[in-house]
N, C-alpha and C positions, 0 to 999 in steps of 0.2 A: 138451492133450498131456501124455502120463504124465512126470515128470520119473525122468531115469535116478540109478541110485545111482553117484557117484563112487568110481572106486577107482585108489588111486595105489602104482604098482608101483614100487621102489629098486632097483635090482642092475646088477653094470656084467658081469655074462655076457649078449652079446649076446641069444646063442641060448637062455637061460631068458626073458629078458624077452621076445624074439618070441614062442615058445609059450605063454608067460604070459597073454601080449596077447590073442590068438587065442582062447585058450580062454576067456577072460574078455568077451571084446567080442560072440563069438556068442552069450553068454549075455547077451545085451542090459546089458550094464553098461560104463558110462562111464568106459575105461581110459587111463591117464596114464602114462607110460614113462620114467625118469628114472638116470640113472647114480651120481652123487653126491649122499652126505648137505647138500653145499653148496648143490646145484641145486632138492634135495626141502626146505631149508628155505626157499629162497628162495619157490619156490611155494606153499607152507605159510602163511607171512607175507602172502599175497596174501588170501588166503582157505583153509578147512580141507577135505579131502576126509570122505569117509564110512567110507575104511577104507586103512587102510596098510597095503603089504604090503612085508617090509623084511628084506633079509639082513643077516646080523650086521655081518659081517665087509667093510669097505669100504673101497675105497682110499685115503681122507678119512679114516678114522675108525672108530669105532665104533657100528653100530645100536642098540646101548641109549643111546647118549649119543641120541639122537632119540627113541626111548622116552619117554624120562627127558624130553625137551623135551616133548613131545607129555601127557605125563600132569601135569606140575605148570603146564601154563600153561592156556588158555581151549578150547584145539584140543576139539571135541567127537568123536572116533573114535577107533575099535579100530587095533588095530596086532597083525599079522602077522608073527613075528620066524621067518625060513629058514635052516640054518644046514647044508650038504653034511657040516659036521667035529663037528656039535653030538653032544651025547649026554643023558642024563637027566640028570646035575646041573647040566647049563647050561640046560636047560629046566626044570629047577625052580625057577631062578634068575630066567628073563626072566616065567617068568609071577608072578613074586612080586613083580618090578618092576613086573606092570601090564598083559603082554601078552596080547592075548585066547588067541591059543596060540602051539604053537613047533613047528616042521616041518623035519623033515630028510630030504634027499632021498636016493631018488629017491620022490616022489610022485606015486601016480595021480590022473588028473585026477580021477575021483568024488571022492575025497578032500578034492582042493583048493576044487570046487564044493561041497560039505560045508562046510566049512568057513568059508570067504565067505559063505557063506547063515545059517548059524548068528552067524557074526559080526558082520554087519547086522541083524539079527531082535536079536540082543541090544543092542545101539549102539539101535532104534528102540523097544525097551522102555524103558532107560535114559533116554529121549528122553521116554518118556510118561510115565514115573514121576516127573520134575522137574517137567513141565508140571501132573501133578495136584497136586502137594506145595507150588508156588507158585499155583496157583486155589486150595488149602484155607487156606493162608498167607493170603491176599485176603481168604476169606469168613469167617475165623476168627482175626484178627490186629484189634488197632490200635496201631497204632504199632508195639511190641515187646515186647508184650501178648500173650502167644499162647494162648487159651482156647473150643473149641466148646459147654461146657457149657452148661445154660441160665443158672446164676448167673455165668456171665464174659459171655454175651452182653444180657445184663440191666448186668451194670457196663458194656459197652462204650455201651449205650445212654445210659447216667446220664451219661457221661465225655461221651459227645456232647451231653445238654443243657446243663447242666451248664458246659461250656467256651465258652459263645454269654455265662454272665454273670461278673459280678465277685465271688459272691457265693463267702463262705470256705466252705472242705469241711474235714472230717474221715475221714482215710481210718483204717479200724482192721483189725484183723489180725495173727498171728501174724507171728515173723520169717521173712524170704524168702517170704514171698509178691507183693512185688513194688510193694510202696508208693508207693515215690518214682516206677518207671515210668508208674505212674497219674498224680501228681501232676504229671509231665513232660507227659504225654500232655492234660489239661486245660491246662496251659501254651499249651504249644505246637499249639493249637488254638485259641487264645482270641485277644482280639483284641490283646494285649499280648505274641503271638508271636515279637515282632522286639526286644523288650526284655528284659533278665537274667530267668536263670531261676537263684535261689540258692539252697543248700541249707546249712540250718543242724542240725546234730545237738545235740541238747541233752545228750545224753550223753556227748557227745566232748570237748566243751571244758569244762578245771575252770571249777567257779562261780567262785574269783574274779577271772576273764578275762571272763568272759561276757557282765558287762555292759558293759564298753568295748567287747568286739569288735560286739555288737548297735548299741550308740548311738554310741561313739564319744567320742572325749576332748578338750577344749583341751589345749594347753601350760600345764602348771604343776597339773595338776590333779590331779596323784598323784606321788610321788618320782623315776618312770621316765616323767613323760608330758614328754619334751623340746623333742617337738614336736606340733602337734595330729594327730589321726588321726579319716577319715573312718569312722564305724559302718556294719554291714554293711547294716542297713534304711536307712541311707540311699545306698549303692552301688547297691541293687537299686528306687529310686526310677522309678514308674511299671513296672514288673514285678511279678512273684510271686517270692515268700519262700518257702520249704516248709520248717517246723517238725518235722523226726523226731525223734520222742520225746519229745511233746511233754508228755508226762505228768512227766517228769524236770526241767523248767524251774523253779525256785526261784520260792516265792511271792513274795518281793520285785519278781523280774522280773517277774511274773505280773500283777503291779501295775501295772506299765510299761508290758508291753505290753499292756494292754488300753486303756489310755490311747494308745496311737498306734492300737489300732485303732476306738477309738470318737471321736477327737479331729482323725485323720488329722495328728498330730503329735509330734514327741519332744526332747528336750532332752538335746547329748553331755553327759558328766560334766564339771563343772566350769564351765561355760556357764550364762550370764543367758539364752539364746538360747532359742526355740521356733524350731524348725525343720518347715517341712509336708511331708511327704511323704506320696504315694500307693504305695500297695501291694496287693498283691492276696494273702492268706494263705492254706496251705494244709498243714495240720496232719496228721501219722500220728502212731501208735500201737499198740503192743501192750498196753496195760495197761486197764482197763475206769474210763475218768476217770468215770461216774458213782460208782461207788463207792470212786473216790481224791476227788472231792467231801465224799463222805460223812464220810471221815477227817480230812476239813480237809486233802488233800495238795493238792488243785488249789482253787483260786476256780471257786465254780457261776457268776458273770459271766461271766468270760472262756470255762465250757466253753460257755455260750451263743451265746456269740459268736461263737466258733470251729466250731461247731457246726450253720452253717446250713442244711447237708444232708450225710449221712453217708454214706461208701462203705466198706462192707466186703467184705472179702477173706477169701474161704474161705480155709481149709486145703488142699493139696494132698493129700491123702488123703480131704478130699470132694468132688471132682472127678478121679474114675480116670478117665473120657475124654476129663480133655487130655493125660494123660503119655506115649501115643505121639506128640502131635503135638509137645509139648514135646522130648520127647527126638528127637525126628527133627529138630525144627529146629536144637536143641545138637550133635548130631552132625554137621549141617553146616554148621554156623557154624565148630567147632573142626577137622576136615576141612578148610576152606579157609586157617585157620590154622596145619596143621600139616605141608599138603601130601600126606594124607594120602586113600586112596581107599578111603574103607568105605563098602559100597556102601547098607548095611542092618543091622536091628540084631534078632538070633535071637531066635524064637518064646518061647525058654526066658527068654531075658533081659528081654523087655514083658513075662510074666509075673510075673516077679520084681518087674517095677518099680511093676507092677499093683499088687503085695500088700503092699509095703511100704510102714514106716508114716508115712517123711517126716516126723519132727521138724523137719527144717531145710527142706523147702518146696522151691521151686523154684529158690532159689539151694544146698540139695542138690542136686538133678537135676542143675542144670547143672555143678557140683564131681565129681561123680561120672560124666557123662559126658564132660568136658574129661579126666579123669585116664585114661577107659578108652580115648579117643580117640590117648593120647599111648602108651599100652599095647599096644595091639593091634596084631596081628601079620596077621591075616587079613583079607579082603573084606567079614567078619560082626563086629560089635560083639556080644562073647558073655557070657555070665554070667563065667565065669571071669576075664576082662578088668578086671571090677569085683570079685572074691571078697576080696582083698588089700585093699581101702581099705574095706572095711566090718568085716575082719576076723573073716571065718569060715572058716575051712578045710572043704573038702568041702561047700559048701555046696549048701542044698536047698532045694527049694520046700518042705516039709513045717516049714521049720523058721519057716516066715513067720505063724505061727496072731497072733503079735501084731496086724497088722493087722488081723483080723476082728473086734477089740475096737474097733477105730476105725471101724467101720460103722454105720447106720442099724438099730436093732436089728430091725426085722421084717427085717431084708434079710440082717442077719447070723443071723435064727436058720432062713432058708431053707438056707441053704449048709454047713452044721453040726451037729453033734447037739445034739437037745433040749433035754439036760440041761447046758448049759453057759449057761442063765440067769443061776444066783448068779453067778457067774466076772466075766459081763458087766457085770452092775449094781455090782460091786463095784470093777469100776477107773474105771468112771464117777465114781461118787461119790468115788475118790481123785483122778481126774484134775479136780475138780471142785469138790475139797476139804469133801465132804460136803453141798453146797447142789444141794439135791432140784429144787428147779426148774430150774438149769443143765441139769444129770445130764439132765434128760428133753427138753430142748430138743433140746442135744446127739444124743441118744437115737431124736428123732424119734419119740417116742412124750406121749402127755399125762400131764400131773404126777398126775392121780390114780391112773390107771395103773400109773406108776413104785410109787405108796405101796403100790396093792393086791397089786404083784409082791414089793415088800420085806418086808411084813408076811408072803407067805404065804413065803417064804425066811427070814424072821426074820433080816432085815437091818435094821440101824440105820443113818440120814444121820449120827449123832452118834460115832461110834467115827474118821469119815472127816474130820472137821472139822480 
């Protein structure tokens, strides 16, 4: 048996809601008749209709105050606002609050069945566009992780091996690309799920805090230690620890803790004591520790040890086919945040987001759609929305050529004129700092290559050093 569409009629004129009734129930649709905003919240609270149809103006009150209920809580339907006294700027007004339209009568019934039909068709588009957006979310998500590229579903596989052992990770990567979510995401998978997940930044606390706050102190062990104080590795005892930045930790400490992780033991400041503790480490970074190794900034032990299998983290601008799924899920994440009903985000503006170059990764995307979120004015998240925090006036897609420097260069030199080789090779090797095998990694082209393109450009790596 077909199920009928609910539609729930407000008005306390007898004889509109009779005719109302009629015309709506011959047209096989399941109508509900109701006088006051009291009566239609009460039934509302029971369960939601498929489309309200609701005169402004009522003896209880006022129809947007229902509106307005209807669109910031869970209710999923259109709303019909009627209004005999209405004119265009109070109809410019209830649909900017939300209403699918606004009707003043006297109207024909084609009209009104126009309208109902259009209003449901949209309410059961709405309907599908959530259901595919959480099935892509399912098959392209872990945790809070959101990536369908191959290289994020290759990480999402790793994070699932990976999180079955105890074994330490190194996660590397530019900033905001989402480190720690990774390193949570192994946590709380693993089988130490139910135990502290802490996070220590090594950049955050001055050195000389660092080492009490890690191991911890007796009383009498330093001028201010008055009383003893438990260390953070030993708070997060039988957990995982998550080292960010880990490239910033002081050799001294580095000393230390590779002693708690080869010893499974540590001793607070000022303490005869050896204390054991179990941990499980899990180390980020943005800096390339083999060759902070090489300077003597880090101990080659400890990167070993820290190091027992690595996950790296593109770039947000080498993965352009997650940034609609990303920005779709930011828009409704801060949407639910802000009360806010944007339904989507314009052609012109995925464009935009396509092209650019994303310094700051995906904790820009999400700064950048949280601000346009709290911006916008219409039912579309539009370029203009975000023009202001990136600061360009009139801005243009024509003016986005930087990102095609951050592309794969056979892919960048389809898209572009020919002769913009030198151009390319040359911000490589400054992004690169002049080291030719980077440059061509990067480049996605092979280092001989890169040499045979420099020489015939009479480009040097050594001008870029």
């Amino acid at each position: 048996m077909e199920l009928k569409e609910r539609i729930l009629i407000v008005d306390d004129n007898r004889e509109t809601l009779s005719e109302m009734y009629r015309l709506l129930a011959d047209n096989k649709y399941d109508v509900l008749c109701l006088p006051t905003l009291k009566d239609a919240q009460q039934l509302l609270a029971k369960g939601p209709c498929d489309l309200l149809i609701l005169k402004e103006v009522l003896p209880d009150g006022s129809g947007l105050d229902l509106l307005h209920q209807v669109r910031e809580g869970e209710w999923q339907m259109e709303v019909i606002l009627i209004n005999p006294h209405g004119n265009t700027s109070s109809a410019v007004k209830a649909i900017k609050e939300g209403a699918f339209d606004y009707l003043i009568p006297p109207i024909p019934k084609e009209k009104i069945l126009l309208v109902v039909k259009s209003s449901l068709e949209h309410r059961q588009l709405l309907a599908e566009r959530d259901y595919f957006h959480t099935q892509l979310l399912r098959q392209y998500s872990y945790d809070n992780i959101i990536g369908k590229s191959l290289p994020m579903q290759g990480i999402f596989e790793l994070i699932d091996k990976v999180s079955r052992t105890n074994a330490s990770v190194l996660i590397s990567g530019e900033s905001g690309t989402g480190k720690e979510l990774v390193a949570k995401a192994i946590h709380y998978h693993s089988l130490r799920r139910d135990k502290r997940f802490l996070t220590i930044n090594c950049s955050a606390i001055p050195e000389e805090l660092l080492e009490s706050e890690l191991f911890g102190y007796e009383k009498g062990a330093f001028t201010d230690a008055t009383k003893p104080k438990k260390g953070l590795l030993l708070e997060a005892h039988q957990g995982t620890v998550f080292f960010d930045e880990i490239g910033e930790l002081p050799l001294n400490l580095q000393v230390k803790l590779l002693r708690v992780l080869q010893e499974r033991e540590l001793k607070p400041l000022g303490s005869a004591r050896t204390l054991k503790v179990d941990l499980r480490v899990i180390s980020a970074t943005n800096k390339d520790l083999e060759e902070e190794v090489k300077k003597g900034h880090f101990r080659e032990d400890l990167y070993y040890r820290i190091d027992v299998l690595t996950i790296h983290l593109p770039p947000l601008r080498q993965r352009p086919e997650d940034i609609p799924l990303l920005a779709d899920f930011f828009l409704r994440r801060y949407c639910r945040e802000t009360g806010k009903r944007i339904k989507g985000i314009s052609p012109e503006l995925i464009q935009f987001l396509l092209n650019y170059p994303w310094p700051g990764n995906v904790r820009e995307l999400e700064n950048m759609i949280e601000k346009g979120v709290i911006l916008a004015e219409g039912e579309t998240l539009r370029l203009k929305d975000l023009s202001y925090q990136i600061g360009w006036e009139g801005i243009s897609l024509n003016h986005l050529d930087e990102a095609l420097f951050l592309r794969p260069y056979n892919e960048a030199r389809k898209i572009t004129l020919n002769n913009f080789s030198s151009e390319y090779i040359k911000r490589a090797l400054i992004r690169h700092k002049g080291n030719v095998t980077r440059a061509a990694q990067a480049s996605g082209i092979k280092r001989q290559s890169l040499h045979n393109i420099m020489k015939r450009l009479r480009i040097k790596a050594s001008d870029y050093k």
